[in-house]
Backbone as CSV, one residue per row, in Angstrom:
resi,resn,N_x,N_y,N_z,CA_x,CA_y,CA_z,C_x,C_y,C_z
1,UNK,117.121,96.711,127.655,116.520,95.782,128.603,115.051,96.114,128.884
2,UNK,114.418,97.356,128.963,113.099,97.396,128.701,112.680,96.971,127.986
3,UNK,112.871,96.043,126.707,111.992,95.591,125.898,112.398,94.069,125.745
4,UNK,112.650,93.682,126.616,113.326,92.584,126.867,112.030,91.321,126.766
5,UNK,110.531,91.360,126.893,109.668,90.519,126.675,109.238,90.931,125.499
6,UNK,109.364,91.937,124.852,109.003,92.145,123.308,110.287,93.258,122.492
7,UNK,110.910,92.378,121.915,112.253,93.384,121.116,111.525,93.587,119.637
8,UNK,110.711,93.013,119.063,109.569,93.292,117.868,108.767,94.646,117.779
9,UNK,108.860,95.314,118.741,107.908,96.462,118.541,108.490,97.637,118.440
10,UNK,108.220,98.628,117.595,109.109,99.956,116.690,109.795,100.519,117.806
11,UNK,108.970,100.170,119.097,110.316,100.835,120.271,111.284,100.063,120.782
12,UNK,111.224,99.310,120.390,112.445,98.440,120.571,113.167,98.566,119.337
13,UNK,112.512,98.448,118.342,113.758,98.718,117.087,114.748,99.531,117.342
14,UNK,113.897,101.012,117.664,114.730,102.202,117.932,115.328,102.430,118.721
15,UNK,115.153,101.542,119.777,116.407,101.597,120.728,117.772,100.401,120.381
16,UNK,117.196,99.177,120.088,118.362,98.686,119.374,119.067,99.575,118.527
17,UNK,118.458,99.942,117.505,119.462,100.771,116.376,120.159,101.836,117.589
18,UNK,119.610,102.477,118.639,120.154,102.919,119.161,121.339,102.604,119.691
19,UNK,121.334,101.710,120.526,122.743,100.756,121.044,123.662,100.865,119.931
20,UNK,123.114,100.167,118.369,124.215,99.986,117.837,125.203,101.485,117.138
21,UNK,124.739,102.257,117.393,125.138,103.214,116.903,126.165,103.636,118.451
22,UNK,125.981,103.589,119.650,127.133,103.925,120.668,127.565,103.176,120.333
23,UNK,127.657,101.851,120.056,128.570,100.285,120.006,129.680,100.930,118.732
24,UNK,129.138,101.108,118.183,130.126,101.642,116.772,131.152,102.592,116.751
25,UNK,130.630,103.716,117.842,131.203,104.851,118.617,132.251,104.279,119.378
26,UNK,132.082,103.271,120.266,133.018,103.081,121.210,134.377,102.017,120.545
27,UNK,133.432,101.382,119.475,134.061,100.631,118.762,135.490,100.957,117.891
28,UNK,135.574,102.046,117.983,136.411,103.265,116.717,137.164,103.612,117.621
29,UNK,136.667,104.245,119.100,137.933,105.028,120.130,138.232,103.842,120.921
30,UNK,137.777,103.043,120.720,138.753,101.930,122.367,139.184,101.171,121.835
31,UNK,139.243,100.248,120.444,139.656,99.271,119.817,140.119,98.187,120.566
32,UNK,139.202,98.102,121.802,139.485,97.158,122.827,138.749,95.356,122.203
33,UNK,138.901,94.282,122.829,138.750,93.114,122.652,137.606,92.900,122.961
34,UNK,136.698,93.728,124.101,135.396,93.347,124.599,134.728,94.039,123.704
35,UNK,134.747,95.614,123.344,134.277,96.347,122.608,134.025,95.325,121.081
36,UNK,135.199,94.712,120.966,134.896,94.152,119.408,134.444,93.137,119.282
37,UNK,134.006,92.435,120.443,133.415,91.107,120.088,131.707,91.794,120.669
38,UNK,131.277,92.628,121.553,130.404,93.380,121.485,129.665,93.508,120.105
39,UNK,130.521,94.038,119.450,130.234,94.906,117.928,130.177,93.443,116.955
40,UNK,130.793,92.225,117.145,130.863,91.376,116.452,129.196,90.434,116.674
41,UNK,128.660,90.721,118.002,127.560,90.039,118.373,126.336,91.082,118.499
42,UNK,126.419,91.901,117.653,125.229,93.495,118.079,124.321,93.060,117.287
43,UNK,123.849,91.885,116.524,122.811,91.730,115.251,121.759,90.932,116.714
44,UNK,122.677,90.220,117.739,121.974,89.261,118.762,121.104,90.062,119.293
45,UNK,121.210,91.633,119.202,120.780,92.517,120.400,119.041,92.912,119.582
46,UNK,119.171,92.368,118.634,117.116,92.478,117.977,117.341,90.974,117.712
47,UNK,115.866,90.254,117.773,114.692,89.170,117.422,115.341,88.672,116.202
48,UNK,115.742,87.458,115.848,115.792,87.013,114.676,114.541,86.406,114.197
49,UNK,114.033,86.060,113.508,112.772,85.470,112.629,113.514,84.245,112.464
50,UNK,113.147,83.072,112.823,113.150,81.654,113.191,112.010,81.294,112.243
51,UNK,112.453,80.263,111.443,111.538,79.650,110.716,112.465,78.238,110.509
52,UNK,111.391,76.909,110.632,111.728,75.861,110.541,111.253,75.146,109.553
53,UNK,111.595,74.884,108.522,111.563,74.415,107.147,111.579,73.087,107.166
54,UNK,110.307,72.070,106.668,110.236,70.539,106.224,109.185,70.603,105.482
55,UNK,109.189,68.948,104.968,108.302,68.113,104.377,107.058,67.888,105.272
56,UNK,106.264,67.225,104.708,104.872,66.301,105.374,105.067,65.251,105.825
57,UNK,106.183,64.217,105.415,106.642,63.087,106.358,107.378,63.387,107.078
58,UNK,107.800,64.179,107.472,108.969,64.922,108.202,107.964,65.345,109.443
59,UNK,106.856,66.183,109.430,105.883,67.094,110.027,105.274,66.441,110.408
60,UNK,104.452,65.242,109.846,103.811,64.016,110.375,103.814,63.331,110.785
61,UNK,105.181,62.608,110.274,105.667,61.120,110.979,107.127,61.593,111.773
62,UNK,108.151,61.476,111.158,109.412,61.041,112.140,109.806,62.369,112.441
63,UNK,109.327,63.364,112.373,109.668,64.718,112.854,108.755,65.837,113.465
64,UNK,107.417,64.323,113.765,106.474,64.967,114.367,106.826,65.603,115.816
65,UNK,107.187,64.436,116.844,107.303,64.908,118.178,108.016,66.019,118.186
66,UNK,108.876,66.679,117.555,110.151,67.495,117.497,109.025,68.537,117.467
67,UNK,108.197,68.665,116.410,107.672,69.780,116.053,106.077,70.033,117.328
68,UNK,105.473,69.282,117.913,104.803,68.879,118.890,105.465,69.737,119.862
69,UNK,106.482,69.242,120.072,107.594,70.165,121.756,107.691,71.230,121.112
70,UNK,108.013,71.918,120.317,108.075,73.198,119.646,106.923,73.872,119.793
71,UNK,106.128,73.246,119.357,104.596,74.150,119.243,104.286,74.830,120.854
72,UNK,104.564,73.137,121.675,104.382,72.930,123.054,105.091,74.073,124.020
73,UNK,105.965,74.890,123.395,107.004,75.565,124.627,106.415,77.076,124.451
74,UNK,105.269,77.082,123.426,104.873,78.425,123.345,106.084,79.800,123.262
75,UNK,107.128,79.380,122.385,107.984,80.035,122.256,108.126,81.176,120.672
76,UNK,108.618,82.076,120.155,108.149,82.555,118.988,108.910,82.029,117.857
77,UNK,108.640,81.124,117.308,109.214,80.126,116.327,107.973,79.877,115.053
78,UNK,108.446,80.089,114.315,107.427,79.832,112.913,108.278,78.433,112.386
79,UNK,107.330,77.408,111.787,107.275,76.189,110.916,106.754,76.315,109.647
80,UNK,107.382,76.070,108.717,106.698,76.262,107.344,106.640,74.477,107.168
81,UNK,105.359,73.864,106.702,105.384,72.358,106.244,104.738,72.302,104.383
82,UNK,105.959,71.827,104.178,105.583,71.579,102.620,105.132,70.460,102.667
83,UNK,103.756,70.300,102.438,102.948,69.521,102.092,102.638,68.717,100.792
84,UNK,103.743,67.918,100.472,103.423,67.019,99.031,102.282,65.589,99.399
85,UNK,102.153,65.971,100.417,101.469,64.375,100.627,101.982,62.762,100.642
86,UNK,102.883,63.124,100.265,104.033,61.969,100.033,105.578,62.319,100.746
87,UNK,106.290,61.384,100.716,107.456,60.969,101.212,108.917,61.740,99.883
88,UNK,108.658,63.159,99.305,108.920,63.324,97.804,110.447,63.179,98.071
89,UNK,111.430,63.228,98.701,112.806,63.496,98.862,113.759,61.929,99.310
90,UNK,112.712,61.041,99.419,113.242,59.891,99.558,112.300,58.516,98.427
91,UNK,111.751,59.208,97.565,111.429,58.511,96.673,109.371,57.812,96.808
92,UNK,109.009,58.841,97.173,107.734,59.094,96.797,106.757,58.019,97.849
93,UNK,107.589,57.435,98.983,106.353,56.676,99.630,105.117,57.419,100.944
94,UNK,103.987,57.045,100.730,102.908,57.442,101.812,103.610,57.676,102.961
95,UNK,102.857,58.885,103.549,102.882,59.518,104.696,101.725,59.688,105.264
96,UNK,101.694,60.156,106.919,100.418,60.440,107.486,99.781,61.462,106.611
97,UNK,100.320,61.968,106.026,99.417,63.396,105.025,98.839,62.764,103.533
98,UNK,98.984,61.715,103.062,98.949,60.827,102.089,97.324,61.501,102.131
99,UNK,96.412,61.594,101.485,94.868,61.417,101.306,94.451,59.980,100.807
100,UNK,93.357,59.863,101.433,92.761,58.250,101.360,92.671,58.059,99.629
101,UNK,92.981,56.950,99.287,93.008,56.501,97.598,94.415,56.751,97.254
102,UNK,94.829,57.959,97.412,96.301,58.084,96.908,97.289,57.003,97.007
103,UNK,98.193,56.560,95.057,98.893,55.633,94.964,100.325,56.075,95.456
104,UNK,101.239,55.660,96.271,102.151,55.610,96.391,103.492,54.765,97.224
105,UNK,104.419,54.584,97.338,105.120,53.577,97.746,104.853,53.176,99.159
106,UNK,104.759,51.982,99.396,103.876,50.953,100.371,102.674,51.356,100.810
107,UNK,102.146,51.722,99.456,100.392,52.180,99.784,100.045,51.765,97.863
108,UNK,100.234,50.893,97.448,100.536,50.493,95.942,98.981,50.627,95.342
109,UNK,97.990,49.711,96.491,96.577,49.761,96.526,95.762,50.947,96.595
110,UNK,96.455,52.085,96.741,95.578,53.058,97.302,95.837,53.036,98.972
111,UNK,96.116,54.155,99.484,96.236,54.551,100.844,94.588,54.171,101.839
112,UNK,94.345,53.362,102.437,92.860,53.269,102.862,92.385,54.029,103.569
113,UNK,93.250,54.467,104.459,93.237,55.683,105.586,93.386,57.270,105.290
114,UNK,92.858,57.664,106.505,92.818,59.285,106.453,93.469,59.725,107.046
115,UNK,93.899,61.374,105.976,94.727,62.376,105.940,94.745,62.543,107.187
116,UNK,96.255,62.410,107.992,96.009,63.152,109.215,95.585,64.358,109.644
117,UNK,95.275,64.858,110.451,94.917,66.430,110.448,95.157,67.247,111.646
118,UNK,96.849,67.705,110.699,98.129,68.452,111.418,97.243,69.924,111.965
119,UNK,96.974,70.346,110.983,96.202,71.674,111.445,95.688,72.034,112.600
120,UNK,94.495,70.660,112.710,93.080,70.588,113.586,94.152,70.244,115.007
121,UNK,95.301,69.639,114.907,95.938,69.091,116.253,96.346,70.336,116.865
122,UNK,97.304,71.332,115.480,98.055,72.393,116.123,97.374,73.332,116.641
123,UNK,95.952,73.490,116.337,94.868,74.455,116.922,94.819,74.292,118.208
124,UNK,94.408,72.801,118.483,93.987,72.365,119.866,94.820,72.992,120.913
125,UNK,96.036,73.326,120.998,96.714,74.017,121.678,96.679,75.427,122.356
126,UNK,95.340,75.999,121.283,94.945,77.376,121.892,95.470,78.640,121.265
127,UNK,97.179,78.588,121.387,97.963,79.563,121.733,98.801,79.497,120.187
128,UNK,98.877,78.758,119.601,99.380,78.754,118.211,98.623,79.193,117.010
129,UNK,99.404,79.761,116.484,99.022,80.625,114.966,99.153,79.285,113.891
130,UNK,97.723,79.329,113.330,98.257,77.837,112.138,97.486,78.614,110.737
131,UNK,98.251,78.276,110.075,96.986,78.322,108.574,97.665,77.669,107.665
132,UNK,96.672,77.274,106.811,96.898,76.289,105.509,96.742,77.236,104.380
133,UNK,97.818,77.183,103.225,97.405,77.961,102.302,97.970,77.074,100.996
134,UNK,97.562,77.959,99.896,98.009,77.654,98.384,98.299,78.533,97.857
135,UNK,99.452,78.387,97.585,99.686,79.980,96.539,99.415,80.011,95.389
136,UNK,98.997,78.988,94.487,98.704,79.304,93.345,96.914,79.485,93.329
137,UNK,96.358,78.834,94.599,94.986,79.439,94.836,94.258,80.495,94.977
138,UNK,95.451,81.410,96.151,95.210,82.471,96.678,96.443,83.206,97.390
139,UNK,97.150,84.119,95.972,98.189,85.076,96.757,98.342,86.042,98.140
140,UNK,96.558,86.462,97.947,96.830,87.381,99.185,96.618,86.790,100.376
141,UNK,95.862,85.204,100.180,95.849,84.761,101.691,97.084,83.931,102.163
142,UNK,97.893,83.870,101.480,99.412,82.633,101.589,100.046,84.415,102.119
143,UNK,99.948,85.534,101.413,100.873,86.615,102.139,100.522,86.951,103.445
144,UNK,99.264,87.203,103.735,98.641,87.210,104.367,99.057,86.441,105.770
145,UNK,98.955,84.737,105.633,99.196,83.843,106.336,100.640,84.593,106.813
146,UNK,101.610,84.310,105.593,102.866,84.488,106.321,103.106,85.633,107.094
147,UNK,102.467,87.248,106.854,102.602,88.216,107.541,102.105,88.284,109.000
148,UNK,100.695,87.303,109.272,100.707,87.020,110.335,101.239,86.308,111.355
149,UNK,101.884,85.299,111.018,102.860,84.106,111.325,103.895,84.817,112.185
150,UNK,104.204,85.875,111.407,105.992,86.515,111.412,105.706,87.513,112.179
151,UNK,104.273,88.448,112.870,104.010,89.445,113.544,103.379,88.515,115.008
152,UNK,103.004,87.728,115.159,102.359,86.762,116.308,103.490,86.062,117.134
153,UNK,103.173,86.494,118.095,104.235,86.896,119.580,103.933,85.363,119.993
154,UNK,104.487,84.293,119.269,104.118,82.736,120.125,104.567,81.534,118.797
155,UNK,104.235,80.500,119.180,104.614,80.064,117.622,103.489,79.677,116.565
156,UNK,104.225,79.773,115.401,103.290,79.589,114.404,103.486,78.073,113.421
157,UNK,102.944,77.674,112.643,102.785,76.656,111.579,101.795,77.108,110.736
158,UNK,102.587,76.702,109.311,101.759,77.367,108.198,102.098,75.938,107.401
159,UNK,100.495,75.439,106.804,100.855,74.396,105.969,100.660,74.632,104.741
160,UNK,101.500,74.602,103.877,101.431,75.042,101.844,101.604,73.642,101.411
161,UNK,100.496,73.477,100.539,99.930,73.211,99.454,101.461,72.899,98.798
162,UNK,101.828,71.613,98.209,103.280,71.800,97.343,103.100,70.756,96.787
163,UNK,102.671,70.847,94.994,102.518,69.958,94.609,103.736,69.847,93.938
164,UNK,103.650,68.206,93.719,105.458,67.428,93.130,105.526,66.250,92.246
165,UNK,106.624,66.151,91.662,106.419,65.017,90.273,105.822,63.816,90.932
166,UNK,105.720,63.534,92.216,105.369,61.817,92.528,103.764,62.337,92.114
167,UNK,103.237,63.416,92.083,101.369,63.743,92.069,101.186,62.821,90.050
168,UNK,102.552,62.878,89.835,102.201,62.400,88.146,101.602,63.442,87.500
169,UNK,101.947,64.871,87.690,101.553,66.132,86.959,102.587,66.612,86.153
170,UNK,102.228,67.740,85.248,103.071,68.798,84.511,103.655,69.325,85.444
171,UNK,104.676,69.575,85.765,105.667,70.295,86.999,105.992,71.391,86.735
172,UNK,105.381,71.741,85.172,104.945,73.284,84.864,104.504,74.335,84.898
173,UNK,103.291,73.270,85.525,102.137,74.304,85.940,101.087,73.307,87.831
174,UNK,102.720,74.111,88.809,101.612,73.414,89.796,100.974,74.493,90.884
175,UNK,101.229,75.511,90.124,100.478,76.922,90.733,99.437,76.508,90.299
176,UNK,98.490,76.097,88.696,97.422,75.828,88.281,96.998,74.806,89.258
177,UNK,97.674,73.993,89.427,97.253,72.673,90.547,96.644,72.885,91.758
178,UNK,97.925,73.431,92.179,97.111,74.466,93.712,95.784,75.266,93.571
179,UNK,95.667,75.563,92.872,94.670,76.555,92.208,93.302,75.317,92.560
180,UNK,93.300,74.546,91.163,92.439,73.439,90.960,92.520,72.532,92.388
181,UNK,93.417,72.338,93.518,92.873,72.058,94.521,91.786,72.560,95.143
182,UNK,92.328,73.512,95.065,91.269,74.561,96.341,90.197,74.311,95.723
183,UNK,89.621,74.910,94.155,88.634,74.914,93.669,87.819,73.330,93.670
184,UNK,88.552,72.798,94.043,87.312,71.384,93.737,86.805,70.883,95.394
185,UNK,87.867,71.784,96.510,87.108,71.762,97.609,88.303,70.149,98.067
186,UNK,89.741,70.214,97.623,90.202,69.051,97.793,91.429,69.320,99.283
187,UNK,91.532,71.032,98.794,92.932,71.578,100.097,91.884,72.830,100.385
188,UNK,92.032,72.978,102.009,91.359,73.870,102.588,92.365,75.273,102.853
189,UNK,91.816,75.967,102.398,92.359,77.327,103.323,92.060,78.516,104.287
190,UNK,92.460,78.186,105.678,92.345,79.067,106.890,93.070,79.499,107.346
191,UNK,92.949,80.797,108.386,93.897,81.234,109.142,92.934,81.012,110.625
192,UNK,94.046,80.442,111.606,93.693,80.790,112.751,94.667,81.214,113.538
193,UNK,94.230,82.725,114.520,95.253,83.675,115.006,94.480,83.748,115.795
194,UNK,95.627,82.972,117.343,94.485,83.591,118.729,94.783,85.180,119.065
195,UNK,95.908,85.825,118.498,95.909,86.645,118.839,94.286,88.115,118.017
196,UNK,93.842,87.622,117.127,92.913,88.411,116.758,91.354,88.192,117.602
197,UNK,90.561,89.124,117.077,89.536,88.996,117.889,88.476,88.093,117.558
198,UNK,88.536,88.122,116.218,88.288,86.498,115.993,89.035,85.539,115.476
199,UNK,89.426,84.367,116.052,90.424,83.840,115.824,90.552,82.897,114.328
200,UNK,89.343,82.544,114.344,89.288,81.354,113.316,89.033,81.926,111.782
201,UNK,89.538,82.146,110.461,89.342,82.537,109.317,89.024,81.856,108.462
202,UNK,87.773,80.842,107.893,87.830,80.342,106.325,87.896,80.961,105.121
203,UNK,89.178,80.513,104.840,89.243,81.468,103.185,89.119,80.747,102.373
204,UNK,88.536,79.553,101.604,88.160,78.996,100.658,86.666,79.188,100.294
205,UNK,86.189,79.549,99.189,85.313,79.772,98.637,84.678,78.104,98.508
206,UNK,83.366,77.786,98.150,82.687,76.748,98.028,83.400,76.014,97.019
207,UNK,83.697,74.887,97.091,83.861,73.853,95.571,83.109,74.748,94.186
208,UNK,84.138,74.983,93.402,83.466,75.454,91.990,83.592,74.380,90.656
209,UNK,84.122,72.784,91.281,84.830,72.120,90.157,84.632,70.815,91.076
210,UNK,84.509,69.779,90.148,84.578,68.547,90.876,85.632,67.423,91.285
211,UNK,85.305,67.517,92.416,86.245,66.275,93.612,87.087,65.357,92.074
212,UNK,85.913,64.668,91.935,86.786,63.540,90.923,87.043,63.837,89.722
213,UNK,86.593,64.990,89.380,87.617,64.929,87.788,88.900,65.656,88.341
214,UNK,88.967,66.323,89.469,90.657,66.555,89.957,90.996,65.644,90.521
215,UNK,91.082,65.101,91.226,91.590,63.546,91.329,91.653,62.549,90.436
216,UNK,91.201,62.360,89.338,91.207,61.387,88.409,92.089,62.135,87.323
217,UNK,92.602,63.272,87.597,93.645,64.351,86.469,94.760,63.505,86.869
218,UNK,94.967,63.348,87.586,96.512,63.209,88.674,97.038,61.907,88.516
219,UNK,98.324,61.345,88.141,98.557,60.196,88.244,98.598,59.447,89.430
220,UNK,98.800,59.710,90.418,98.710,58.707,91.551,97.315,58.587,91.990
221,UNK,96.211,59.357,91.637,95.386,58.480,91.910,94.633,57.846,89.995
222,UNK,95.094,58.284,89.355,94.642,57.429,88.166,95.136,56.204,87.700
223,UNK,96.229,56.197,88.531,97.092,54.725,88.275,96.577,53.844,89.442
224,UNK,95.473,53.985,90.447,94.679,53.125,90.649,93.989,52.303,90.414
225,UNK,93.889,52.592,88.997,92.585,51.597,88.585,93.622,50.676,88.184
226,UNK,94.612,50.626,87.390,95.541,49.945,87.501,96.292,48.582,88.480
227,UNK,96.479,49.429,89.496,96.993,49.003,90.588,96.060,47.809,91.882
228,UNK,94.614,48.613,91.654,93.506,48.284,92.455,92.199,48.318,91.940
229,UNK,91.909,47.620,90.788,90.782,48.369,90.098,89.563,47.695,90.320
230,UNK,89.940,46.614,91.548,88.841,46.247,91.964,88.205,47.160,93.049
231,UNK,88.709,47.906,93.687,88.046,48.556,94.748,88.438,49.993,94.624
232,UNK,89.285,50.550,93.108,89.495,51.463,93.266,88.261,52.463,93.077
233,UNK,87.091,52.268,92.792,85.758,53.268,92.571,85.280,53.272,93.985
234,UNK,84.947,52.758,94.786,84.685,52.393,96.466,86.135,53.662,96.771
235,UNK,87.331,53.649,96.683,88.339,54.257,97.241,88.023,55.506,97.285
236,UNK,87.986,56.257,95.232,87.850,57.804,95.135,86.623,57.897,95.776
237,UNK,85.507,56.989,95.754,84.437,57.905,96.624,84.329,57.966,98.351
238,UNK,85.611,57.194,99.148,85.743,57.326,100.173,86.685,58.675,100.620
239,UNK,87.562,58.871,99.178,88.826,59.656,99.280,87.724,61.234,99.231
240,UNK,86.794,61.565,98.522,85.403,62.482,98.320,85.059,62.625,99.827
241,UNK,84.101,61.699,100.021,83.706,61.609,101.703,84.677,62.335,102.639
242,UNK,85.658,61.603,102.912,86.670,61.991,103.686,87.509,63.601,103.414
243,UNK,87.343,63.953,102.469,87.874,65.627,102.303,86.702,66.397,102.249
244,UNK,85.400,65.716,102.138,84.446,66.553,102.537,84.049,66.971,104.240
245,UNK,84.071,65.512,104.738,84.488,65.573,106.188,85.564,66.626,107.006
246,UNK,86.645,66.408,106.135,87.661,67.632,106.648,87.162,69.156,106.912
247,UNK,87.083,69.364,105.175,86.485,70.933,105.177,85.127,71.219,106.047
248,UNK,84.375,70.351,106.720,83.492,70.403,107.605,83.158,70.701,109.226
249,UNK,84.736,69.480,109.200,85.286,69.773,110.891,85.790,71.011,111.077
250,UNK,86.515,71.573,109.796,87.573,72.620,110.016,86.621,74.120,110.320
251,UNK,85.600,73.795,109.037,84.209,75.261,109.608,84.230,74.913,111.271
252,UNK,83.728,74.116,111.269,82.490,73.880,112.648,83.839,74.376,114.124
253,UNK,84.898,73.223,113.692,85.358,73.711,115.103,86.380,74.509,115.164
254,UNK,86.349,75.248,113.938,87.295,76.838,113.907,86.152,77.850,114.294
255,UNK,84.882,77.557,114.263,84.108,78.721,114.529,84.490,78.742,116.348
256,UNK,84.310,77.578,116.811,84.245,77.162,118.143,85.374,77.750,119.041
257,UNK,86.439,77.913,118.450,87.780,78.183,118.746,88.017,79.685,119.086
């Protein structure tokens, strides 16, 4: 019961393991009914690691508020959001995470609108741990992310990069993808931890590769011209604009933070 506002810290370990070791003791000489349902519930007596597992339409749209009150109760709960940008588990249609131009179901034209921005909301809160990562971009900052996530006394959200067959790629290689995101300056990667002394982290290096020849790799947005090819050149260079905008807000008001 002394460690009853923090059971995470090595003195609390050691006194749990402690408990369970009398529990085991008493467990053997009393073979009583309380004793064994005691011993049956002794894993309750340390912190479980809570992690809540979805999609981007899930995180965005119809499973936003859920995750909103979660963030909201400042409780120690980690969210992992797989980020396909699309709707991938019910057959590939736009979501608030969709990026502007992107082809996909009831967005046939190209999506006109912009990427929501889950991140920049979950920051606003102060007290939440968020970062965006890619693992095929950057191993040590996706470990990184998660090691902090899982040590930060409040809740966290971590958004990954997850590319998927609706992107119209090799599903071979979407570590390379992730990779070639980051590098063209298309997915951002930060950590922000109020618990450090500085809170806000950019870990993406400058664009080394260009916006539109990675976007024009990809089938959903190359099957634009197709689909929309009257306005699809106006689109990729709004879909440019608009992720340049992102990675801009995200410097400026992560420094602020």
């Amino acid at each position: 019961m002394l460690h009853w506002d923090n059971s995470k810290t090595p003195e609390a370990i050691e006194a749990q393991n402690k408990a369970k070791v009398v529990i085991e003791k008493y467990a053997k000489e009393c073979g009583c009914d309380v004793i064994k349902k005691v011993k049956e519930l002794e894993d309750y007596f340390t912190d479980k690691s809570v992690w809540i597992i979805g999609g981007d339409g899930w995180a965005n749209d119809i499973g936003y508020g859920g995750i909103d009150h979660v963030l909201a109760q400042n409780k120690n709960v980690n969210i992992l959001v797989l980020d396909t940008e699309v709707y991938s588990n019910t057959g590939g249609q736009a979501s608030k995470s969709t990026p502007t131009s992107a082809v996909a179901k009831f967005a046939t034209g190209g999506k006109p609108t912009y990427k929501k921005n889950m991140g920049l909301m979950s920051m606003s809160y102060g007290y939440v741990y968020v970062a965006s990562v890619s693992l095929g971009a950057d191993r040590n900052q996706t470990l990184k992310a998660f090691q902090e996530a899982e040590a930060y006394d409040g809740p966290s959200i971590i958004i990954a990069y997850a590319p998927c067959i609706a992107h119209g790629i090799d599903m071979s290689k979407t570590q390379t993808e992730q990779k070639r995101a980051v590098d063209a300056g298309y997915f951002p990667l930060y950590r922000y931890n109020p618990a450090a002394e500085k809170p806000f982290s950019w870990d993406a290096k400058e664009p080394t590769a260009a916006y539109q020849d990675f976007i024009r790799s990809e089938g959903r947005y190359k099957s634009l011209l197709k689909t929309n090819p009257e306005h699809a050149e106006a689109l990729y260079e709004q879909a440019e604009a608009d992720a340049a905008k992102r990675m801009a807000v995200y410097k400026s008001v992560g420094e602020l933070m």
